[in-house]
C-alpha positions in Angstrom: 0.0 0.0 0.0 2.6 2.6 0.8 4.4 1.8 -2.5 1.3 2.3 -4.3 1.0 5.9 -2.4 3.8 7.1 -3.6 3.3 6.1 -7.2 0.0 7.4 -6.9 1.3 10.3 -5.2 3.8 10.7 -8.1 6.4 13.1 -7.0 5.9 15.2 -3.5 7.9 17.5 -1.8 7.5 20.4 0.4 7.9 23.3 -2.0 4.7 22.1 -3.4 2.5 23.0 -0.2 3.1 27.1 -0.9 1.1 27.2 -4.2 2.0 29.8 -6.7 0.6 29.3 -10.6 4.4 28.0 -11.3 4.0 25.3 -9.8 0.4 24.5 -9.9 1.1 22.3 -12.8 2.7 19.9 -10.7 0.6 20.3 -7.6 -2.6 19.8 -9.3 -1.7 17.4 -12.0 -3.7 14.7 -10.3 -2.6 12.0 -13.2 -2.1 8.3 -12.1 -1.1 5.1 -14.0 -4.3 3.3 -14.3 -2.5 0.1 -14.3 -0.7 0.6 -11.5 -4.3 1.9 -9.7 -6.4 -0.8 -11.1 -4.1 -3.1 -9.8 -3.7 -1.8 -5.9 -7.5 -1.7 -5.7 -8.3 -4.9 -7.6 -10.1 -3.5 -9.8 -12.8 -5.4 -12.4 -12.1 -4.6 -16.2 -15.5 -2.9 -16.2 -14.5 -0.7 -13.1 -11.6 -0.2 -14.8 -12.8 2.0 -17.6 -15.6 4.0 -15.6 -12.8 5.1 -12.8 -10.3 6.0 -15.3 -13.4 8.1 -17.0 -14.2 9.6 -13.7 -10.5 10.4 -12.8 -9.9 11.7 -15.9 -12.8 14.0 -15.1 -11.6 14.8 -11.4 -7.7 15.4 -12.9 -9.4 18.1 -15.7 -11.3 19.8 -12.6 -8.4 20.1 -10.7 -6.3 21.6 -13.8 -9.3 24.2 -14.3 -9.1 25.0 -10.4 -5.0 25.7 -11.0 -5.3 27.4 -14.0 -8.5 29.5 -14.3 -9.6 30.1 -10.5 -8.1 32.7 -8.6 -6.5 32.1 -5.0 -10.0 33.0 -3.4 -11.8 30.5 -5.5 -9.4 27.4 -5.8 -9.6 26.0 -2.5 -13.6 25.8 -3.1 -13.5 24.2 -6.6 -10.4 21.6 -5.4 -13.2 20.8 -2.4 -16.3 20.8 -5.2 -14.0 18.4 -7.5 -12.8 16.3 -4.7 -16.5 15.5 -3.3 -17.5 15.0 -6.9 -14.5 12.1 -7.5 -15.5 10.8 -4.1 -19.3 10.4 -5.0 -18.8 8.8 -7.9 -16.3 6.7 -6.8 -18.1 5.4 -4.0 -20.8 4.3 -6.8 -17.8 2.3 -9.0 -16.0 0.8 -6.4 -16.8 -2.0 -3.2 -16.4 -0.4 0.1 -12.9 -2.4 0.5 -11.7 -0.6 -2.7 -13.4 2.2 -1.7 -11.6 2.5 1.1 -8.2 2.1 -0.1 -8.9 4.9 -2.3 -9.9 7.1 -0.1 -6.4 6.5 1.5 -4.8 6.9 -1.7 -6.5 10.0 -2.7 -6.1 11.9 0.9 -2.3 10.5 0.9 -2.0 12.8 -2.3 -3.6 15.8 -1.2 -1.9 15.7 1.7 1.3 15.4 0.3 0.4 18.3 -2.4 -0.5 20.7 0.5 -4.1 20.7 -0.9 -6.1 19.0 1.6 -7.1 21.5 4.4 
């Protein structure tokens, strides 16, 4: 599990928690390698392609929070786009896979500086 964090988490350090549109890029790139998800959470081949639809929805919404929100706004669309991957997780996934998400996924924000 914790080597699955950290490739989920892809690359962390410290200078990421002070955001600045520089760096947003990286702090809000939320990409992951399916494969490498799919397998940690055991994932069916139909579960498969609706999470990487979802994610791929959750990743655009953080990009647009980055990019095109100012500082005001961004920590209320990361929250809106976070609850949105959440819900719609919790509809693909069992509550075991569910859960280890949700570890995942708060492992990464943490370590991005974005989860307050």
């Amino acid at each position: 599990m914790i080597s699955m964090t950290m490739t989920f988490a892809k690359t962390e350090n410290a200078a990421n928690v002070n955001v600045v549109n520089e760096n947003a890029e990286e702090t809000y790139d939320m990409t992951v390698n399916m494969r490498k998800l799919s397998v940690a959470l055991g994932l069916t081949l139909d579960q498969i392609e609706a999470v990487e639809t979802v994610h791929n929805t959750f990743n655009a919404e953080m990009q647009f929070a980055a990019h095109y929100t100012t500082k005001e706004e961004r920590d209320a669309q990361v929250k809106k786009a976070v609850e949105k991957d959440v819900k719609w997780m919790n509809y693909i996934l069992t509550k075991e896979q569910y859960r280890k998400y949700l570890l995942l996924l708060n492992s990464t924000l943490t370590n991005r500086g974005l989860n307050h």
